[in-house]
Structure formats: C-alpha cells, structure tokens
MMTF fields as JSON, N, C-alpha, C and O atoms, coordinates in Angstrom:
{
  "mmtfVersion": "1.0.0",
  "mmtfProducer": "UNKNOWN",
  "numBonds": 335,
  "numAtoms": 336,
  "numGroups": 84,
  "numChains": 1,
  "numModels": 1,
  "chainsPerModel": [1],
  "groupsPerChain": [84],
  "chainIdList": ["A"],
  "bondAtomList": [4, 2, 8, 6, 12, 10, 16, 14, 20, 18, 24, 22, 28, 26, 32, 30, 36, 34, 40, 38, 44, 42, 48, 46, 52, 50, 56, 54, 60, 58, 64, 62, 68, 66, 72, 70, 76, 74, 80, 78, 84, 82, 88, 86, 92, 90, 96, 94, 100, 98, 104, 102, 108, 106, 112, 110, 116, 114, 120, 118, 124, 122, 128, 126, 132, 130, 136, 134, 140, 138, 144, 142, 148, 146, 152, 150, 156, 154, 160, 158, 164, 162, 168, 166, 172, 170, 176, 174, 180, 178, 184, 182, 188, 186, 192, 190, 196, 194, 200, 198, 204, 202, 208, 206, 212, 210, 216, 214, 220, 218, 224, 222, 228, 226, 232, 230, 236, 234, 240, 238, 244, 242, 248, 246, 252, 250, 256, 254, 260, 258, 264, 262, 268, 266, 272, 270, 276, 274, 280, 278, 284, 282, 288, 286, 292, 290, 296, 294, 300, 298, 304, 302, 308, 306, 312, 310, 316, 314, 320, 318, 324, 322, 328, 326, 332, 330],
  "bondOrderList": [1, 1, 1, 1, 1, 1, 1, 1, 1, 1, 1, 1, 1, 1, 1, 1, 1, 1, 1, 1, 1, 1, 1, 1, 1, 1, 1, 1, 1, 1, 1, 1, 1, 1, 1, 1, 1, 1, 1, 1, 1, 1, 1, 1, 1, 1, 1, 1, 1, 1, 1, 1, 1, 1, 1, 1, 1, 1, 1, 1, 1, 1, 1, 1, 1, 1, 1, 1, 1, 1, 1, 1, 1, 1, 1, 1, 1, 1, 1, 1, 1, 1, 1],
  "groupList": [{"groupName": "UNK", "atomNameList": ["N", "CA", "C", "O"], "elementList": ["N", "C", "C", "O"], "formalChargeList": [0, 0, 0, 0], "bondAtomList": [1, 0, 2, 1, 3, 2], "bondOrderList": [1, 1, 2], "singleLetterCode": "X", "chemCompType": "L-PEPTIDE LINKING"}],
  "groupTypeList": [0, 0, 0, 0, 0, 0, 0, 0, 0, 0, 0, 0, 0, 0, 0, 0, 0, 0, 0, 0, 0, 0, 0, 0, 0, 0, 0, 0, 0, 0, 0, 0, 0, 0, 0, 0, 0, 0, 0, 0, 0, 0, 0, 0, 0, 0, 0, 0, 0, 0, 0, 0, 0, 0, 0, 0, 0, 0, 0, 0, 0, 0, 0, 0, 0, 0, 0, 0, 0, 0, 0, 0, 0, 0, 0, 0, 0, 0, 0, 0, 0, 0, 0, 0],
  "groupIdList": [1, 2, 3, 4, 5, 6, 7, 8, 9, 10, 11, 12, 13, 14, 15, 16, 17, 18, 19, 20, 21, 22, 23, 24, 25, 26, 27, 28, 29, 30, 31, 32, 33, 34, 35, 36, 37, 38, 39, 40, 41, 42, 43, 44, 45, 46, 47, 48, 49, 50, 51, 52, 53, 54, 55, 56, 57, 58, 59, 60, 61, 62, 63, 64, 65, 66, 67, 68, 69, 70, 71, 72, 73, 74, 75, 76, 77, 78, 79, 80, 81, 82, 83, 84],
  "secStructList": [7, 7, 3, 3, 3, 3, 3, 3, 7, 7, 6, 6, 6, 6, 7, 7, 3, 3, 3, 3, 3, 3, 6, 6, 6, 3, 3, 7, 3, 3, 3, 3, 3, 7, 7, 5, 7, 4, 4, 4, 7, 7, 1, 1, 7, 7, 7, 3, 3, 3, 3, 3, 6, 6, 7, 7, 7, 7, 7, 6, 6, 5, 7, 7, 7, 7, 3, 3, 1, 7, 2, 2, 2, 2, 2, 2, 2, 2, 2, 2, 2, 2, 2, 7],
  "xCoordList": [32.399, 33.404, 33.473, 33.565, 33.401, 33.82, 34.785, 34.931, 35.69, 36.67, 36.987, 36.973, 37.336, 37.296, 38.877, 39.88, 38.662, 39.807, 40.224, 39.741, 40.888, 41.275, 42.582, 43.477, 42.713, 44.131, 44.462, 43.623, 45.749, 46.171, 47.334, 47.678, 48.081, 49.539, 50.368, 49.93, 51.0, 51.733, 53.353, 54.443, 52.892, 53.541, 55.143, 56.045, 55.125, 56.584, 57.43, 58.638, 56.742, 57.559, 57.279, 57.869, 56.029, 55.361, 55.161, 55.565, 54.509, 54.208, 53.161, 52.597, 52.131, 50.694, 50.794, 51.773, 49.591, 49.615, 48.257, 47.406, 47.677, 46.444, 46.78, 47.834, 45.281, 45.76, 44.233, 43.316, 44.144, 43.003, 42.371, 43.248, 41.184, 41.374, 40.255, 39.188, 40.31, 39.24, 38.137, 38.584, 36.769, 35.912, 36.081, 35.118, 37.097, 37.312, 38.469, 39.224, 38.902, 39.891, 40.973, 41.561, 41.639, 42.66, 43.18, 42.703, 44.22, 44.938, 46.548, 47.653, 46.035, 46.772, 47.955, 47.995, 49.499, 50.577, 51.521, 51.321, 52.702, 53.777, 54.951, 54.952, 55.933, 57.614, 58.483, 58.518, 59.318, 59.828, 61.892, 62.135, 62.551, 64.16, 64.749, 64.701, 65.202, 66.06, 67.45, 67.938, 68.264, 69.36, 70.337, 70.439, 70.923, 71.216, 72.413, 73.04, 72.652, 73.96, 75.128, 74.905, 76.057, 77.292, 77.383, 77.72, 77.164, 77.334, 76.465, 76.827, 75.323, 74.218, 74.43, 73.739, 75.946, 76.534, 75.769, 76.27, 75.059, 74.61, 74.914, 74.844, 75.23, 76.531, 75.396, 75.79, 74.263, 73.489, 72.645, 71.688, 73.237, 72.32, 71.03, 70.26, 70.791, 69.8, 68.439, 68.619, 67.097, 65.785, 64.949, 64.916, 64.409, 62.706, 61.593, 61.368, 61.121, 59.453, 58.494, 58.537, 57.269, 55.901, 56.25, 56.985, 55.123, 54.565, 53.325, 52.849, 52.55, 50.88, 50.641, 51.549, 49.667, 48.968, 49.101, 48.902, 49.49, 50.203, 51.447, 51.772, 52.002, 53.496, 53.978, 53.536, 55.21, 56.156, 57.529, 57.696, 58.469, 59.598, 60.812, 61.169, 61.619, 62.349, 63.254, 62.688, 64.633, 65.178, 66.596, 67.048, 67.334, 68.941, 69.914, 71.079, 69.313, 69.945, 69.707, 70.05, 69.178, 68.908, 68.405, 68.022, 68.511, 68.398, 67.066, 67.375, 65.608, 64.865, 65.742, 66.191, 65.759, 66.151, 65.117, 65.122, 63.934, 62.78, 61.453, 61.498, 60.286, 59.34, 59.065, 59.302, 58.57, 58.128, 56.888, 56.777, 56.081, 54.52, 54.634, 53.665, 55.97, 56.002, 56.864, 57.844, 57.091, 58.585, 59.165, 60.15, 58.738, 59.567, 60.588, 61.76, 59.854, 60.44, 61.76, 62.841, 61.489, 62.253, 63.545, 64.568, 63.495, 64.371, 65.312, 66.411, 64.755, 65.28, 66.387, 67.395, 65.704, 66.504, 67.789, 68.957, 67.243, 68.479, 69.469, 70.361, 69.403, 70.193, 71.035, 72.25, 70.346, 71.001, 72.214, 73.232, 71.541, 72.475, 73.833, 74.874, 73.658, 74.472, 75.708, 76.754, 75.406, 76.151, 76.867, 77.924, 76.441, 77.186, 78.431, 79.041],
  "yCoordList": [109.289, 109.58, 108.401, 107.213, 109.054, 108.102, 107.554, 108.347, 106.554, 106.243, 105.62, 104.425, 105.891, 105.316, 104.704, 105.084, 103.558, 103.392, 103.54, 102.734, 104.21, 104.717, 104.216, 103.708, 104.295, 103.641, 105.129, 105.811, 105.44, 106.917, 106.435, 105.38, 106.878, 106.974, 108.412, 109.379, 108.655, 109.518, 110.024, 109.451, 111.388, 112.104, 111.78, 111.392, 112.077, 112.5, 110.942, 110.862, 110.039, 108.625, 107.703, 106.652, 108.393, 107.507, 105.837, 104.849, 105.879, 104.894, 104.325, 105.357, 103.438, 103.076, 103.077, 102.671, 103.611, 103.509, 103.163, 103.961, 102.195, 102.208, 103.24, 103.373, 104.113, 105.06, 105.409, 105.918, 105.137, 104.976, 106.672, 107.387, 107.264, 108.837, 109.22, 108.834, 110.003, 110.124, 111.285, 112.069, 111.337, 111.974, 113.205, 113.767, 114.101, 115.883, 115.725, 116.696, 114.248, 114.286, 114.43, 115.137, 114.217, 113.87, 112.829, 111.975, 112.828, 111.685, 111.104, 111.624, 110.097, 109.909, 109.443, 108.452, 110.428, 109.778, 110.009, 110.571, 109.478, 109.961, 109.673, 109.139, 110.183, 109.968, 109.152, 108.72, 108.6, 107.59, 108.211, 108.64, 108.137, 108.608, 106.984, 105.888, 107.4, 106.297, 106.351, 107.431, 105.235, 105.633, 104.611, 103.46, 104.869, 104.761, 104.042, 104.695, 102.588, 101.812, 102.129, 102.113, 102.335, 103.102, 102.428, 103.153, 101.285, 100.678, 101.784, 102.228, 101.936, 102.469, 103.741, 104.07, 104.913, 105.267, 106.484, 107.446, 106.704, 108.21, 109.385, 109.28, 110.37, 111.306, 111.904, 111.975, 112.145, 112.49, 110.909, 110.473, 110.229, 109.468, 109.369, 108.5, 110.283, 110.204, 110.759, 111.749, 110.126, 110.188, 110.731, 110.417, 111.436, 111.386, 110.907, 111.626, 110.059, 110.065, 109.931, 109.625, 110.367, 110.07, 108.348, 107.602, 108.284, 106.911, 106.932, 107.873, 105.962, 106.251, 104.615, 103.816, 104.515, 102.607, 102.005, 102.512, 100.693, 99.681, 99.934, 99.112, 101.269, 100.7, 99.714, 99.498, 98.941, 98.675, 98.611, 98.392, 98.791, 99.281, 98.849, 98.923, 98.28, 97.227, 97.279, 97.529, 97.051, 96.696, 96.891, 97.687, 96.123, 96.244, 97.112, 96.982, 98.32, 99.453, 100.424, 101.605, 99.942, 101.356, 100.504, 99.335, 101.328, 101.033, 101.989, 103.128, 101.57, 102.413, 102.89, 102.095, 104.345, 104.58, 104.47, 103.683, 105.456, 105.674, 106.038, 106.449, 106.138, 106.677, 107.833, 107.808, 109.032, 110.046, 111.254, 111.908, 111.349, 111.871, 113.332, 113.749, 113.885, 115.204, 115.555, 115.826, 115.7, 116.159, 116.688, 116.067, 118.026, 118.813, 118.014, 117.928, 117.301, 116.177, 115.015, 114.771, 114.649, 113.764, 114.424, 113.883, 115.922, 116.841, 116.753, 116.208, 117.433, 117.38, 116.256, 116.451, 114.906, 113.828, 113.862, 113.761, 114.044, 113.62, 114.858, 114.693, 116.068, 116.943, 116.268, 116.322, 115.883, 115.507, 114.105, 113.838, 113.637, 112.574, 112.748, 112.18, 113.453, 114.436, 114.859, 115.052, 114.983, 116.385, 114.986, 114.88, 113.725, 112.659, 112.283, 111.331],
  "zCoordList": [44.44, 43.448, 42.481, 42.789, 40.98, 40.409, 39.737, 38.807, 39.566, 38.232, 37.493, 37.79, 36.473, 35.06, 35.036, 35.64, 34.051, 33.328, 32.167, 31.372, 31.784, 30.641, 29.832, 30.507, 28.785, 27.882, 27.162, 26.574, 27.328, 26.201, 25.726, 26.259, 24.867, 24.861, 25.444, 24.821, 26.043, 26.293, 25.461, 25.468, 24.763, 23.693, 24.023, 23.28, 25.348, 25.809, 25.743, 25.522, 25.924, 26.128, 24.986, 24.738, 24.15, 23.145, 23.619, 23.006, 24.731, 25.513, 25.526, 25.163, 25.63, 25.806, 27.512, 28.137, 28.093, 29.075, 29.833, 29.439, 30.858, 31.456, 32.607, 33.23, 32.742, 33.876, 34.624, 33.98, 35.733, 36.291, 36.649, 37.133, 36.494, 36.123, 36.652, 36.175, 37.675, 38.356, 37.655, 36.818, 38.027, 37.475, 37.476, 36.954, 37.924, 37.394, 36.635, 36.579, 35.772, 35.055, 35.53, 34.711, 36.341, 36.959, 37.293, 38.041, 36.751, 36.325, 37.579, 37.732, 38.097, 39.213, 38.72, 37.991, 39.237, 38.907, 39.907, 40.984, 39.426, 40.322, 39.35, 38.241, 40.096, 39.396, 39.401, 40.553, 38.731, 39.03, 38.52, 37.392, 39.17, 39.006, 38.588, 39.145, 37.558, 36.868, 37.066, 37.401, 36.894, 36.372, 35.396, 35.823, 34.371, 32.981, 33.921, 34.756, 33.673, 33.906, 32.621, 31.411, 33.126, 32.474, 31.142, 30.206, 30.915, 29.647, 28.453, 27.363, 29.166, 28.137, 27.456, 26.492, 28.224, 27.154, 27.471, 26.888, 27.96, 28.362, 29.69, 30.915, 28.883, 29.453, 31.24, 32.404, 30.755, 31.767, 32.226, 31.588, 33.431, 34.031, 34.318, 33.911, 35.035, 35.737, 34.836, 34.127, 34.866, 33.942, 35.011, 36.201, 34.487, 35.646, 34.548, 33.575, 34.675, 33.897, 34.911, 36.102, 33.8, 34.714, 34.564, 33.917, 35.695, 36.3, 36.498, 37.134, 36.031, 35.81, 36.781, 37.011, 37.069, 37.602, 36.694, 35.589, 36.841, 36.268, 35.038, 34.18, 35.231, 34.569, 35.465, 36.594, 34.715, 35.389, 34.808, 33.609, 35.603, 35.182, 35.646, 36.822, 34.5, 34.551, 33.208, 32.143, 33.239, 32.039, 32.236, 33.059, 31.438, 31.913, 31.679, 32.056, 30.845, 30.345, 31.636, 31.575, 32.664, 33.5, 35.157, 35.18, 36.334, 37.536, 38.18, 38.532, 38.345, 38.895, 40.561, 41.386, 40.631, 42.202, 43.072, 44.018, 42.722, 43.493, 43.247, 42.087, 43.64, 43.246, 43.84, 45.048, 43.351, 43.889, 43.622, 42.586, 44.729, 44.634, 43.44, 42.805, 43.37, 42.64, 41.794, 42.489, 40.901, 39.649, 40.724, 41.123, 41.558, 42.31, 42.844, 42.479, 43.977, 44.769, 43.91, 44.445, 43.028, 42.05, 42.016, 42.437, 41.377, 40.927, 42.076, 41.974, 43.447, 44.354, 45.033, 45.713, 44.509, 44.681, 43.832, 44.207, 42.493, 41.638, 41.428, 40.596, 42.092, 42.302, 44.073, 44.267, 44.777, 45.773, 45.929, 46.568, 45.146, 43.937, 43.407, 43.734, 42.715, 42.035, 42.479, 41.86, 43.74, 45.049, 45.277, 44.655, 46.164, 46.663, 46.14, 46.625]
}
C-alpha cells in the first residue's frame, strides 16, 4: 500500500490542511467536538469539524471535548451532552 502526502484546503473551514491519503484516495480523518467558552457569544456551543493528520487544535475562544472515528459517533456525543 501506498501513501501520499498531500496539502488541500478544505471548503467547509477554508483551512489549509496536510492530510496523509492513501492510494484509493481516501483520505484518513476523524472528528473532533468543540465547545465555544461562553464569552465567545455563541447561542449553539457545541462544533463538530473534520480532523485530518497534523491539525492541531487549540485556542481560547473554544474547549476541544473529544476526538471521534465518525460524524455519527460525534453527533451522538454532543446530543448526549446536551441531555446532561
């Protein structure tokens, strides 16, 4: 098997991103659940974005919760969240 490294930007975050991509084009990611510290003024907390190899994610407007292998899975969290 082979893989490449690749540089794209991604539409949805308008982000630059390195993303390591294996030879049937598939692109290894996972999810990452945010959440927006109250200062930052946003009525819906909680974010899901992709997560590609070597983001990293960090900043004082917001609290990473977790990482996760599937949107499904993410969703699931931050609805369970929610409920607490």
């Amino acid at each position: 098997m082979c893989i490449y490294l690749c540089i794209f930007v991604d539409n949805d975050t308008a982000m630059l991103h390195n993303s390591f991509v294996l030879e049937e084009n598939v692109i290894m990611k996972e999810f990452v659940v945010i959440k927006f510290v109250e200062a930052a003024g946003y009525q819906a907390p909680y974010r899901i974005w992709a997560s590609y190899p070597g983001d990293i994610w960090g900043s004082p407007i917001y609290e990473v919760i977790d990482y996760f292998p599937t949107r499904k899975e993410a969703q699931a969290a931050v609805r369970a969240m929610k409920k607490a």
